[in-house]
C-alpha positions in Angstrom: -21.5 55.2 8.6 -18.4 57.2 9.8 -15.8 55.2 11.3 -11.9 56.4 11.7 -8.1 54.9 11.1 -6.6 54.1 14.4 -2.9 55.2 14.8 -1.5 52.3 13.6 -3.3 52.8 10.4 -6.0 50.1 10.9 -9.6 50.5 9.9 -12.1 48.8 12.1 -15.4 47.2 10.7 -18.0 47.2 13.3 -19.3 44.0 14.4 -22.7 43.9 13.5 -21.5 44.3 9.3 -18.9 41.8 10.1 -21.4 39.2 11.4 -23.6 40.0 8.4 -20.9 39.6 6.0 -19.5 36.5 7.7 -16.1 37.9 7.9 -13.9 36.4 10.4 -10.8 37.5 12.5 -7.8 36.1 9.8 -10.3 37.2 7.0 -8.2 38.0 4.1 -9.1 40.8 1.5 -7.8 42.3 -1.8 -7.7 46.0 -0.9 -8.5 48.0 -4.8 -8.8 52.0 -4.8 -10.8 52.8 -7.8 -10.6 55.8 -10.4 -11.9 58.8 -7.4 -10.4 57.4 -4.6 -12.9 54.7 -3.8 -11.6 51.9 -1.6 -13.0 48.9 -2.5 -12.3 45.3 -0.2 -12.2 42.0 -2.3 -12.4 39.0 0.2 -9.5 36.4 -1.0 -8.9 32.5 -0.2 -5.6 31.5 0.3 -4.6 28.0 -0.3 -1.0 26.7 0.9 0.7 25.5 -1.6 3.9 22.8 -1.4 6.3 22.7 -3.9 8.8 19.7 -4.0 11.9 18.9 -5.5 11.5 15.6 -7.5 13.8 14.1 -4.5 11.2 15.3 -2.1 8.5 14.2 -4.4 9.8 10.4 -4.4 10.1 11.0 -0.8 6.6 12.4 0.0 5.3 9.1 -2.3 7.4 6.8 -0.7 5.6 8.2 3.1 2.0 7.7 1.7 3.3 3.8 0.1 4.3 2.9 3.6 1.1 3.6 5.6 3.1 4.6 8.5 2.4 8.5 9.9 -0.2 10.7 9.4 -0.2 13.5 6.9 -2.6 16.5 7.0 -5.8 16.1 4.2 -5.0 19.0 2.2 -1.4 17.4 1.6 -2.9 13.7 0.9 -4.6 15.6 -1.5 -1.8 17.4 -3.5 
């Protein structure tokens, strides 16, 4: 399949492979060129990830204690 680099640089997968590889617009991929020049597409997860101070920590524990507010699940979880 020949397909071409726009001029911003961007490569365009057609639709019908993205559907079959379930890749979605925000998709995010490792991009690896292999020994020959090879260009090889990893798909990646990215997780958020919170770092707190040990104030902010207390804090954060002091907010779930009370019951009051809603926090996100993936930071109830942390």
């Amino acid at each position: 399949m020949l397909i071409q680099i726009d001029q911003r640089g961007s490569l365009n997968i057609p639709a019908k492979i993205r559907r079959s590889l379930g890749i979605e617009k925000g998709s995010n991929f490792e991009l690896e060129v292999a020994q020959g020049g090879d260009i090889i597409l990893h798909p990646v997860e990215i997780n958020r990830t919170v770092r707190l101070s040990s104030q902010g920590l207390n804090k954060l524990k002091e907010a779930r204690e009370s019951g009051r507010g809603i926090l996100p699940d993936w930071l109830k979880n942390e």
